[in-house]
VEXDREN-2710 file (C-alpha; in Angstrom, 1 decimal):
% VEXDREN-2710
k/r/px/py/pz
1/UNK/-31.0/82.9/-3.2
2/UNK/-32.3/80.0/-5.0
3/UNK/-30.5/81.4/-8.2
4/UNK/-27.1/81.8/-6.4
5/UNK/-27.5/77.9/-4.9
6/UNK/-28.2/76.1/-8.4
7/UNK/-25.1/78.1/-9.6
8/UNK/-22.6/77.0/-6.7
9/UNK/-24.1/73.4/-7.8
10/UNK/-24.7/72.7/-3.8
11/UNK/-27.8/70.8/-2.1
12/UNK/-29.3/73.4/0.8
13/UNK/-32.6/73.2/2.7
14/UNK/-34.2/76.3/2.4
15/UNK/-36.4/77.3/5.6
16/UNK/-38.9/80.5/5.6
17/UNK/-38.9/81.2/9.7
18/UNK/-41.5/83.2/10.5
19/UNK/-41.7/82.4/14.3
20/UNK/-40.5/85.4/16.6
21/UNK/-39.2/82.7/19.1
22/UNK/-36.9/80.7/16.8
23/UNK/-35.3/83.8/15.4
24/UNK/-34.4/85.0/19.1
25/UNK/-33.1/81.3/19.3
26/UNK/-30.4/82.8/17.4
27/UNK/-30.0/86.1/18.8
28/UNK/-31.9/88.0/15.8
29/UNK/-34.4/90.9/16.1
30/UNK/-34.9/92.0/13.4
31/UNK/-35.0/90.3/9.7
32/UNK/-33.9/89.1/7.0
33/UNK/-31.5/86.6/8.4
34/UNK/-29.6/83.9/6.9
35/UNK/-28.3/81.4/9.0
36/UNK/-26.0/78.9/7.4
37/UNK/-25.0/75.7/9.8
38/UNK/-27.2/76.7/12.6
39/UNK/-25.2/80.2/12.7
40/UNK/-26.1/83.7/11.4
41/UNK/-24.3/84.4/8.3
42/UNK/-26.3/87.8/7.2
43/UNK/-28.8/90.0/9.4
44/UNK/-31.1/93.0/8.9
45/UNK/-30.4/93.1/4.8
46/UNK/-30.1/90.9/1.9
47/UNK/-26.6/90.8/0.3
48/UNK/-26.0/90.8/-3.3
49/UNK/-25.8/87.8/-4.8
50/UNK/-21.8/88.0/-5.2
51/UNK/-21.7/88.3/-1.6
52/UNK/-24.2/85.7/-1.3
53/UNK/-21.7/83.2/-3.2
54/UNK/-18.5/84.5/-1.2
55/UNK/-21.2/83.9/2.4
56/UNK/-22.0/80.3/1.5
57/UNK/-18.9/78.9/0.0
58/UNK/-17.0/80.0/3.2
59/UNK/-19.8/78.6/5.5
60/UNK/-19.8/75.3/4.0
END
């Protein structure tokens, strides 16, 4: 993920959650998430990092 952010040139906080609680804050059960703008872009896999590109530029 870090790769794909340094090549969009954007500035992100990155976050490991580990806490059960928050990720039932946003209505996730199982992992890996990604949650862009306080909402859940990705659950339960990890895109590809083309997908990951096409995920954040239309989040942001």
């Amino acid at each position: 993920m870090l790769n794909v952010i340094s090549k969009l040139s954007i500035s992100a906080i990155i976050t490991k959650v580990e806490d059960i609680v928050d990720f039932m804050s946003y209505g996730v059960l199982r992992t890996p998430a990604l949650v862009i703008n306080e909402k859940v872009a990705v659950s339960i896999r990890v895109p590809a990092a083309k997908e990951l590109k096409a995920i954040i530029r239309n989040r942001m």
